[in-house]
N, C-alpha and C positions, 0 to 999 in steps of 0.2 A: 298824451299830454301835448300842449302847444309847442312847437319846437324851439319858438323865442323863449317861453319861459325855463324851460330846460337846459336851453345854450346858457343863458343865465344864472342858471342854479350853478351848473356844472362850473362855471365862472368864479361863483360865489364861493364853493366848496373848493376851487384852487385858494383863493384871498385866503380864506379862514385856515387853511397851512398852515400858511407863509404868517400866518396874524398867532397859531400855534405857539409855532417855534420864537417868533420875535418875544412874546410873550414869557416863553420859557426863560428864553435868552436872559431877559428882564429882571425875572425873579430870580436868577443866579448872581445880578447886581445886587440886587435889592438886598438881598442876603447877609454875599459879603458889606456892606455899607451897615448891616444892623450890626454885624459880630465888631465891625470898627468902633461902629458908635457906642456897644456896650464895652469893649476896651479900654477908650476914650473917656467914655462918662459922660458919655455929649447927648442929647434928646431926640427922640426920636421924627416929634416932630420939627421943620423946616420950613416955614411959612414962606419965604424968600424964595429958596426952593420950589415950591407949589405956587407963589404967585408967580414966579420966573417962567413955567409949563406955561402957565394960562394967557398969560400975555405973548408968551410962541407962537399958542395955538390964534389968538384974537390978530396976532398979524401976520399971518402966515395964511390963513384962510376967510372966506366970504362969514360972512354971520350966521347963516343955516347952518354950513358945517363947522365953522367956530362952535355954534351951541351943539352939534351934535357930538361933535370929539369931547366939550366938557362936557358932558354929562357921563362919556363911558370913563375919561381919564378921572372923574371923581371916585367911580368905584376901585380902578386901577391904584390910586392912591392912596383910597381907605383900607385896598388889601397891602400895599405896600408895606405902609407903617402895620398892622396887624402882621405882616411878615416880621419885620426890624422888631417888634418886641418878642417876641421869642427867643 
């Protein structure tokens, strides 16, 4: 195999770790904030919340990567709240 491509992978397969664990990390928020919310009484969804992410993400980075973080952070979000209701 080409060596660039493989230096690359091998690049890739560190990211996707470190994107693991941040992830894990994540869904132990995610979690506690559903078991508050059912506490609480409060809904699961946050629209404020999710427009808050999106507009982070829309200044915070270029427009290709702006559109390519929302596209992953909407599935990120759909398992979220599927998290928080349980």
């Amino acid at each position: 195999m080409n060596k660039d491509i493989q230096k690359n992978r091998d690049r890739i397969d560190a990211i996707d770790n470190q994107v693991f664990d941040l992830l894990i990390d994540r869904l132990d928020a995610v979690t506690t904030i559903g078991y508050i919310k059912k506490q609480e009484g409060l809904p699961v969804l946050d629209q404020n919340r999710e427009s808050a992410i999106y507009a982070k993400i829309d200044a915070k980075f270029s427009a290709i990567e702006a559109d390519f973080l929302k596209h992953i952070y909407q599935s990120i979000i759909t398992e979220s709240k599927r998290v928080e209701e349980k």
